[in-house]
C-alpha positions as CSV (number, residue, x, y, z in Angstrom):
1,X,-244.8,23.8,125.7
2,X,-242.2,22.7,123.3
3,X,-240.8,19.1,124.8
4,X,-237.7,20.2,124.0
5,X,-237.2,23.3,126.1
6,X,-238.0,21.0,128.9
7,X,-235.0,19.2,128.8
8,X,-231.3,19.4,130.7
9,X,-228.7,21.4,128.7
10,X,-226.2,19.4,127.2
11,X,-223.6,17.9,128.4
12,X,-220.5,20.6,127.6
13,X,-219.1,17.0,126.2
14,X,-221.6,17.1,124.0
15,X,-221.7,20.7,122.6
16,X,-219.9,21.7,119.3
17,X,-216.6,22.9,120.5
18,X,-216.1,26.6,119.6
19,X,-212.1,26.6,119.6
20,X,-209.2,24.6,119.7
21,X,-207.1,25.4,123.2
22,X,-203.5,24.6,123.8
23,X,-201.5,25.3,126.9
24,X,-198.0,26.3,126.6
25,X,-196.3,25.6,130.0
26,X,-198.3,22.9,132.6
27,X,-197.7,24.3,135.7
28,X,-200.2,24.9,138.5
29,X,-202.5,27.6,135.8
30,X,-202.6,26.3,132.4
31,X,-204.0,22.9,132.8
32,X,-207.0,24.5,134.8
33,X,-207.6,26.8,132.7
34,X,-208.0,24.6,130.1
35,X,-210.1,22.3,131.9
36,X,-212.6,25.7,132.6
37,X,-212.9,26.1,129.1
38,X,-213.2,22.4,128.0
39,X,-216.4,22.5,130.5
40,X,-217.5,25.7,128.7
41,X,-217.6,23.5,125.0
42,X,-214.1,24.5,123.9
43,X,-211.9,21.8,123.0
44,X,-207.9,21.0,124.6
45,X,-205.9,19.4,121.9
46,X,-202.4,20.4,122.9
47,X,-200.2,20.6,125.7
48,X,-196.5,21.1,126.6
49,X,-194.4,20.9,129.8
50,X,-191.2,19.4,130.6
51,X,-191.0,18.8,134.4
52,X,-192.6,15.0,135.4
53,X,-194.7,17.5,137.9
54,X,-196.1,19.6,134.5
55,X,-196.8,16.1,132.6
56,X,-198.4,14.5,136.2
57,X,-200.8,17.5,136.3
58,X,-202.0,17.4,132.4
59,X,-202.9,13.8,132.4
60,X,-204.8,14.5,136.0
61,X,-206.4,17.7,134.5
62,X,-206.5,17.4,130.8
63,X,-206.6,13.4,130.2
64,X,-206.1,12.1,126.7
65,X,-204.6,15.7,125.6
66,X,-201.3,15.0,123.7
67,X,-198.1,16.3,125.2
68,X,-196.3,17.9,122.3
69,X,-193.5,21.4,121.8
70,X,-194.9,24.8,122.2
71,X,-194.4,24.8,118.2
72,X,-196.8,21.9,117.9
73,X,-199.3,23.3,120.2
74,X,-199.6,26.7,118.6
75,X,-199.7,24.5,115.0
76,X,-202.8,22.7,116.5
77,X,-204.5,25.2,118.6
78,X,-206.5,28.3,117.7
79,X,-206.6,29.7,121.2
80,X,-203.1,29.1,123.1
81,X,-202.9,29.7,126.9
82,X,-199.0,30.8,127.6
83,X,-198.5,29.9,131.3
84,X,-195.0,30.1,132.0
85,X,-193.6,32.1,134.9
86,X,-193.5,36.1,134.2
87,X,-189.9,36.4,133.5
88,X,-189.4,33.8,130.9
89,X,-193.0,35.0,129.0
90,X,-191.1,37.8,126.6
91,X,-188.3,35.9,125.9
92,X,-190.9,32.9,124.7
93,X,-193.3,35.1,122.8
94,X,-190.4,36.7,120.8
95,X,-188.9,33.4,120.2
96,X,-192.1,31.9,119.1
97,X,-192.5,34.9,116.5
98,X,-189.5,34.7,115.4
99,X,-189.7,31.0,114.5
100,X,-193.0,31.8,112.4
101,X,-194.9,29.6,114.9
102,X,-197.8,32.4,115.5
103,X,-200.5,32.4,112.8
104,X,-202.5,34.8,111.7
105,X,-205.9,35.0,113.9
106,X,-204.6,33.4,116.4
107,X,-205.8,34.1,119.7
108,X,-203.0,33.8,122.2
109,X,-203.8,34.7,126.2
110,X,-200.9,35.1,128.8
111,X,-201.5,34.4,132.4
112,X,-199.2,36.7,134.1
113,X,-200.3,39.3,136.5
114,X,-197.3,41.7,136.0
115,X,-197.7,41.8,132.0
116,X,-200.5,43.2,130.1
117,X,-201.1,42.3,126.3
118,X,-197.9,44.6,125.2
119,X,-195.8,42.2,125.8
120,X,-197.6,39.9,123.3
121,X,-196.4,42.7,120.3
122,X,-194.1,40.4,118.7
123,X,-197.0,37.8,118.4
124,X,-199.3,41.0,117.3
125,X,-197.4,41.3,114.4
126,X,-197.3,38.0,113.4
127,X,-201.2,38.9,113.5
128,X,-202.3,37.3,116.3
129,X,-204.8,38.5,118.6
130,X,-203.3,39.0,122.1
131,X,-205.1,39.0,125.4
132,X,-203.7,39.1,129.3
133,X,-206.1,37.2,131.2
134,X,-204.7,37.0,134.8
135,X,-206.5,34.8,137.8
136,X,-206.8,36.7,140.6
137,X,-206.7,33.4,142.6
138,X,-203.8,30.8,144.1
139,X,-203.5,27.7,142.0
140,X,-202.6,23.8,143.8
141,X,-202.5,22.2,140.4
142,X,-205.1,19.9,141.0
143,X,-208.8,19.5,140.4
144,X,-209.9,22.1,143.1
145,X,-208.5,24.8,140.9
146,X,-211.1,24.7,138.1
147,X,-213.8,24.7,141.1
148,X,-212.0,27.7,142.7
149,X,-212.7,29.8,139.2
150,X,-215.9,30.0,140.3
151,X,-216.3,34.2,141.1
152,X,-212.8,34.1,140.9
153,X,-211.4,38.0,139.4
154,X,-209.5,38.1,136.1
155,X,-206.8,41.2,135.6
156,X,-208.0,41.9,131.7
157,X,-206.2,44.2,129.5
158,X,-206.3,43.6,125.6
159,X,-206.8,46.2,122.4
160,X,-209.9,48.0,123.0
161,X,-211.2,45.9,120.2
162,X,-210.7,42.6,121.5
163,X,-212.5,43.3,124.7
164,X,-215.6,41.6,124.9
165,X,-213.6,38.6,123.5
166,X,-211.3,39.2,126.7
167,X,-214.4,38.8,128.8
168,X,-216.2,36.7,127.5
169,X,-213.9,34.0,128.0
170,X,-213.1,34.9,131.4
171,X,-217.1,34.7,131.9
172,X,-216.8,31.3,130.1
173,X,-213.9,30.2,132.7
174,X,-216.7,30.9,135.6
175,X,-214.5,34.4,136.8
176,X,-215.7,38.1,136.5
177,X,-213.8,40.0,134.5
178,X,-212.1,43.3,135.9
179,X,-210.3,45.8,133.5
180,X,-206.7,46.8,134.3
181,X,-205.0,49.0,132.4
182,X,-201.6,48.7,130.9
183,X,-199.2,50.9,132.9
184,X,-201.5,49.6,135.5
185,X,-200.7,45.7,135.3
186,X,-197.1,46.3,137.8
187,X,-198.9,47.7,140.5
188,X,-202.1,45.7,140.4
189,X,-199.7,42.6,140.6
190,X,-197.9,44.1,143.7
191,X,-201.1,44.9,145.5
192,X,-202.2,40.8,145.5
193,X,-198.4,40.0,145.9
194,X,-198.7,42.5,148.5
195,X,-201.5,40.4,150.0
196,X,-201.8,36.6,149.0
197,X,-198.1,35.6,149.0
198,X,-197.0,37.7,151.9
199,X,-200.1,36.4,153.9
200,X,-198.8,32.8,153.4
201,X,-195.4,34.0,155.0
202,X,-197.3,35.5,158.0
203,X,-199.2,32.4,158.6
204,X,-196.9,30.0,158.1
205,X,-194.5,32.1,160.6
206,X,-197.7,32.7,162.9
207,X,-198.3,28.5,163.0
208,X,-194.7,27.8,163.7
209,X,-194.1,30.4,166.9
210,X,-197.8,28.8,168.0
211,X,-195.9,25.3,168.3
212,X,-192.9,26.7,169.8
213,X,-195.4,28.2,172.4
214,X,-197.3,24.7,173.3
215,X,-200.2,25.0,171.2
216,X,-200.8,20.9,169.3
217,X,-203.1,22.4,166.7
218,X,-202.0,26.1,165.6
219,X,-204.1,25.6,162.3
220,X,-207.1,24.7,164.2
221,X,-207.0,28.2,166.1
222,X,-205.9,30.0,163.6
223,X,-208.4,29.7,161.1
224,X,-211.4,31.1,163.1
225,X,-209.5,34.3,164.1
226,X,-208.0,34.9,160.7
227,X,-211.1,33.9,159.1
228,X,-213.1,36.8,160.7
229,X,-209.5,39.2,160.7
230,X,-210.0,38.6,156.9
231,X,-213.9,39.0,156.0
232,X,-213.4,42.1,158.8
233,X,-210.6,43.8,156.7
234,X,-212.4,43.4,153.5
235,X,-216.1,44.6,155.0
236,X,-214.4,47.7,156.6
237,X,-210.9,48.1,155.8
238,X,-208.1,49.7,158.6
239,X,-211.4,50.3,160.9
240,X,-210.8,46.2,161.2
241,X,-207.5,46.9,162.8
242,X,-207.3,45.9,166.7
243,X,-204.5,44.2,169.0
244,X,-201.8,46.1,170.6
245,X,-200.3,48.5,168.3
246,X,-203.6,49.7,167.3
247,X,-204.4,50.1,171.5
248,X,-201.1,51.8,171.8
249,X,-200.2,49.0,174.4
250,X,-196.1,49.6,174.0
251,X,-195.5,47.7,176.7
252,X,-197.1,44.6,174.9
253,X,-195.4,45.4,172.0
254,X,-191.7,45.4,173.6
255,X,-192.4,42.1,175.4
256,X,-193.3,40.5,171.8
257,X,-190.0,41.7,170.9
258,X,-188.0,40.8,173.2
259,X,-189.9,36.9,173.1
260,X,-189.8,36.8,169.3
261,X,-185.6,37.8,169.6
262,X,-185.3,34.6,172.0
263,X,-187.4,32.2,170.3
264,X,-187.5,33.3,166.4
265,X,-185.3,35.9,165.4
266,X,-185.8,35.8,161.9
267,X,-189.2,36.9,162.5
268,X,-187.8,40.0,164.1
269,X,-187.7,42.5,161.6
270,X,-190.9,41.9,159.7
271,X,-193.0,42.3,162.7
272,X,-191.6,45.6,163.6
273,X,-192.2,46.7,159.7
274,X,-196.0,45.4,160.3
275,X,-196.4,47.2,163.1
276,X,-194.8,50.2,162.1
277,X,-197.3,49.9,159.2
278,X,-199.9,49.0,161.3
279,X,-199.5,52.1,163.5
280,X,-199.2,54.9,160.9
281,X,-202.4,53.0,159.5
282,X,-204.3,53.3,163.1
283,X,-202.5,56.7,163.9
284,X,-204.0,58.1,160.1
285,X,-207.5,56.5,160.9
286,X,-207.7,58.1,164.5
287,X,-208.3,54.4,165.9
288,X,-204.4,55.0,167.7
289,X,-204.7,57.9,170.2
290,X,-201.2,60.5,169.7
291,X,-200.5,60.4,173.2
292,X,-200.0,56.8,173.0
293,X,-198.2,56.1,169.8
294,X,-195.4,58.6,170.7
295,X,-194.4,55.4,173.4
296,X,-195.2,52.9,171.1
297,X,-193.4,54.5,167.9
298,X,-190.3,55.0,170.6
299,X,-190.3,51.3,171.2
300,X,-190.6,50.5,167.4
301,X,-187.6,52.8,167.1
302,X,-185.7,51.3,169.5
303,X,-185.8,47.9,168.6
304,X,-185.6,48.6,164.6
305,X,-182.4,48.3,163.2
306,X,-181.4,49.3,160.1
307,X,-182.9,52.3,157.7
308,X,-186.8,52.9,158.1
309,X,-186.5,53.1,162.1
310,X,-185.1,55.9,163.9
311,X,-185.4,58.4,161.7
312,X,-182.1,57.8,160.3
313,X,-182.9,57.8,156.3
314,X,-186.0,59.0,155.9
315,X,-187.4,55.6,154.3
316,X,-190.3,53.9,155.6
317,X,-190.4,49.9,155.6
318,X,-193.2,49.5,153.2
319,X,-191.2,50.7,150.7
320,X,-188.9,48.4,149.4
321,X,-190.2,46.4,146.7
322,X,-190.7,42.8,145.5
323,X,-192.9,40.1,145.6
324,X,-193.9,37.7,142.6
325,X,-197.2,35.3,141.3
């Protein structure tokens, strides 16, 4: 046996770095990011961000990397990671173009879920190469992060030649890649909005009306029941769906009401949309018998005010928009 096969891979300190990385923007994603790839053998040399939180969170996650402008970073870096929030990205990419930052072969990878790689065109024809990598995953801005990218899903879309580039750094950042195509990146954005951000909302509002009710430690028995709600809902989809609307139990339902109008009323109308949702979900699936979500849809009515209950315009509540990273 050669000796040498025998012993531990190298330290990724130790490798050749492949690239030169530089993060444009040291929020919560960059910095992680860059820390992934520094751990695959690439090497940070750049960074920017302006807030004292951005410049905290670079020298936790990427110590001994300068803090410099976005033009020095793209001077320094052959792969730049632009993570800024989604509506300031276009404005940035055309501003770097325009200033002649971009160079030729560079490879330059946004973060946003709601863009794909066309929104990199002004950089494209500066003739870099433009890639939309986009974490399927909820960043703290510390240390965990880069642990979290383990199995964590990437939103890819790039040029059809600049694929397998696309994925293999996502494999190098620990994640799986998953292909989304451009006029697809808007609604696969919504559908995690739809689900990550809104879930905070639900449980923060779910812990505070637990306290109102008496209960010292709403996180401690929360987390076993929405624990299993979640790995249920994901093994089997609306067949997870139980609790009163899915019974039918209108009777439960307008007592909720009625409590929630006391005690929180700003939690009012988003339970009624959820369990308007909910029942045309359990009603469609056959787990909500007709005869009883004729009562329960009357009680949903009755308390809903505004357009989307009642009839009156003909617009359901899940169909307002919104929702961001």
């Amino acid at each position: 046996m050669n000796p040498s096969a025998a012993q531990d891979p190298l330290d990724p300190r130790d490798r050749p770095a492949r690239l030169t990385v530089g993060v444009v923007g040291a929020g919560r994603v960059g910095p992680a990011l860059a820390a992934a790839l520094r751990l695959a053998g690439h090497r940070p040399v750049a960074v920017s961000g302006v807030s004292d939180a951005s410049v905290r969170r670079a020298a936790a996650l990427l110590p001994d990397v300068p803090l410099v402008t976005p033009a020095e970073v793209f001077a320094r870096a052959e792969l730049v990671l632009l993570t800024v929030p989604d509506d300031a990205l276009p404005g940035l990419v055309e501003g770097l173009a325009e200033t002649g930052a971009v160079r030729p072969g560079q490879l330059l990878v946004h973060t946003s879920g709601r863009y794909g790689a066309r929104v990199l065109d002004p950089a494209l024809r500066a003739g870099a190469l433009p890639l939309a990598l986009h974490p399927a995953m909820t960043f703290t801005g510390s240390s965990v992060d880069v642990q979290r990218l383990a199995g964590c899903s990437f939103g890819v879309t790039a040029p059809e030649e600049l694929r397998l580039a696309a994925e293999a750094l996502v494999i190098e950042m620990g994640g799986e890649p998953e292909w989304i195509a451009e006029e697809s990146r808007p609604l696969y954005h919504a559908a995690l909005a739809l689900g990550a951000n809104h879930l905070v909302t639900l449980v923060a509002q779910s812990m505070e009306l637990l306290r109102t009710a008496g209960v010292t430690a709403p996180d401690r028995m929360l987390g076993p029941l929405l624990g299993a709600a979640l790995d249920n809902a994901l093994r089997s989809g609306d067949a997870a769906l139980t609790g009163p609307v899915a019974r039918g139990d209108a009777g439960t339902v307008a007592a909720h009401v009625a409590e929630l109008r006391k005690h929180a009323p700003a939690t009012v109308a988003g339970y009624l949309a959820m369990a308007r949702t909910t029942a045309d979900r359990a009603l469609a699936h056959g787990l909500l018998k007709p005869e009883l979500a004729e009562d329960l849809l009357g009680v949903l009515a009755a308390h809903g005010e505004g357009p989307g209950f009642g009839g009156g315009s003909g617009e359901g509540p899940g169909e307002s928009t919104g929702g961001t990273r």
